[in-house]
VEXMI-224982 format. One line per 10 residues: number of its first residue (from 1); their letters; for each residue x, y, z of N, C-alpha, C. Coordinates in steps of 0.1 Angstrom, whole numbers. Example, Ala and Ser with C-alpha at 12.3 -4.5 7.8 and 13.67 -1.06 7.14 Angstrom:
1	AS	132/-57/78/123/-45/78/132/-33/78; 128/-22/71/137/-11/71/129/0/79
***
This chain:
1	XXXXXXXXXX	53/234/-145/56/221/-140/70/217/-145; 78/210/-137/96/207/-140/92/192/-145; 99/190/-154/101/179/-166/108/166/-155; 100/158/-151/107/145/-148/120/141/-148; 125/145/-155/143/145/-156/147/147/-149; 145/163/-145/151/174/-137/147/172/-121; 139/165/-121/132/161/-104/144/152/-97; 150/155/-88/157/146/-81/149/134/-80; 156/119/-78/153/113/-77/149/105/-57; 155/114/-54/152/110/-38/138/117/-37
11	XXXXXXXXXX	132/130/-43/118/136/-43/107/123/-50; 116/117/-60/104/108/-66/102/96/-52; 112/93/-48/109/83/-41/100/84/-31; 102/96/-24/97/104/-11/78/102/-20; 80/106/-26/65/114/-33/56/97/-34; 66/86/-43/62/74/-40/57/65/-25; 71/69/-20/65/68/-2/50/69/5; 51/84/1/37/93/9/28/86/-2; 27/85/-15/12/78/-22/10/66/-14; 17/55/-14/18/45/-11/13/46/4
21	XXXXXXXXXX	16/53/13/14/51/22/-5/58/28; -2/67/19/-17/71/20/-29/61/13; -25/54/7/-32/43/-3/-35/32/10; -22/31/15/-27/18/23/-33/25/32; -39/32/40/-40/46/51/-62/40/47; -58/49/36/-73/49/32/-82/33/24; -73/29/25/-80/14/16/-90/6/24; -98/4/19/-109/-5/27/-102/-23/24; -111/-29/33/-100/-43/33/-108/-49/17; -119/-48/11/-122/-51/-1/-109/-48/-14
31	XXXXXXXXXX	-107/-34/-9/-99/-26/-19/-85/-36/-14; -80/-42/-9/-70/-45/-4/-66/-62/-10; -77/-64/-6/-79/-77/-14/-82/-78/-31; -89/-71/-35/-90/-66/-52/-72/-64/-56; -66/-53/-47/-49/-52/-53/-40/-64/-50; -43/-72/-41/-38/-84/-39/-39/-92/-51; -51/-96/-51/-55/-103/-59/-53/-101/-75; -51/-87/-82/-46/-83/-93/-27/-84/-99; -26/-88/-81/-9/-80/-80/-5/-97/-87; 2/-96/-98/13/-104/-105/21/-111/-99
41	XXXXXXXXXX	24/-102/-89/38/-109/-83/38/-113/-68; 24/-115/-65/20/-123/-52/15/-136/-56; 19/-151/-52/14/-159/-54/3/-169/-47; 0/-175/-56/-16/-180/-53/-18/-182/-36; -9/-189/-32/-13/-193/-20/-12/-182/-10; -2/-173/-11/-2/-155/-4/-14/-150/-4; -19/-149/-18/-33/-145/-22/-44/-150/-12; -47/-159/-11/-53/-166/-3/-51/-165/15; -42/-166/15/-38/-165/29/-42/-147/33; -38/-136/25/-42/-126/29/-55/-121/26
51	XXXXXXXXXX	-60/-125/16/-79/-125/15/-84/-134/28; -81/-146/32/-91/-152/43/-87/-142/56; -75/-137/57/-71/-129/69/-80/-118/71; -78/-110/62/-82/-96/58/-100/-103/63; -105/-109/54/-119/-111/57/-125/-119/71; -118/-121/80/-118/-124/94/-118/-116/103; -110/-108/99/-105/-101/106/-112/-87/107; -117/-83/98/-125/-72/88/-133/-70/84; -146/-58/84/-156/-59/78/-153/-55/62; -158/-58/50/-161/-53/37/-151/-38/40
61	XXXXXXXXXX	-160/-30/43/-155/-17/43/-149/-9/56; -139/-17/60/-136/-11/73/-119/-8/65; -116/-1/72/-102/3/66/-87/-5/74; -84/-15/70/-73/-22/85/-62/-18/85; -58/-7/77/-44/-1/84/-50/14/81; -57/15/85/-61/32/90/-54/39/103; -49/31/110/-40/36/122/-26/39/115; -19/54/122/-4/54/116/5/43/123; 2/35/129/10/21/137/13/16/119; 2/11/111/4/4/102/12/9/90
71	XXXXXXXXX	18/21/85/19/26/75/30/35/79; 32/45/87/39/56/92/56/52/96; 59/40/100/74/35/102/78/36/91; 70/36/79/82/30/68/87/43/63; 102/41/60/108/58/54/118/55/40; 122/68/32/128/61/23/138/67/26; 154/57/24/165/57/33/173/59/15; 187/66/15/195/67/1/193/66/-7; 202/65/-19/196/75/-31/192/67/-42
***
């Protein structure tokens, strides 16, 4: 295994990209709302607004960006 140091940093980002994007790929809208709802740096009223969305919109365990429409545009651009 190569020591973090030595990993280019455009690999880290790419490798961050693809998790992320597989995360949101596979997340059920529960799971979506739980990381919302944990995330620090989203505020109360965001929170809200994408939990009542998500649960309207959404069964419990249905996945809402399981299509690559939702996830697949985004790319990581320089260094």
């Amino acid at each position: 295994m190569v020591p973090v140091e030595l990993i280019d940093d455009s690999i880290l980002r790419q490798s961050a990209l693809c998790q992320a994007q597989c995360w949101l790929r596979d997340s059920t809208q529960a799971q979506i709302i739980e990381w919302t709802q944990n995330h620090s740096k989203i505020n109360k009223q965001h929170k809200q607004i994408i939990s009542s969305r998500l649960k309207k919109w959404y069964a419990h365990h249905k996945k809402p960006f399981s299509k690559p429409e939702a996830w697949a545009s985004f790319c990581a651009i320089g260094r």
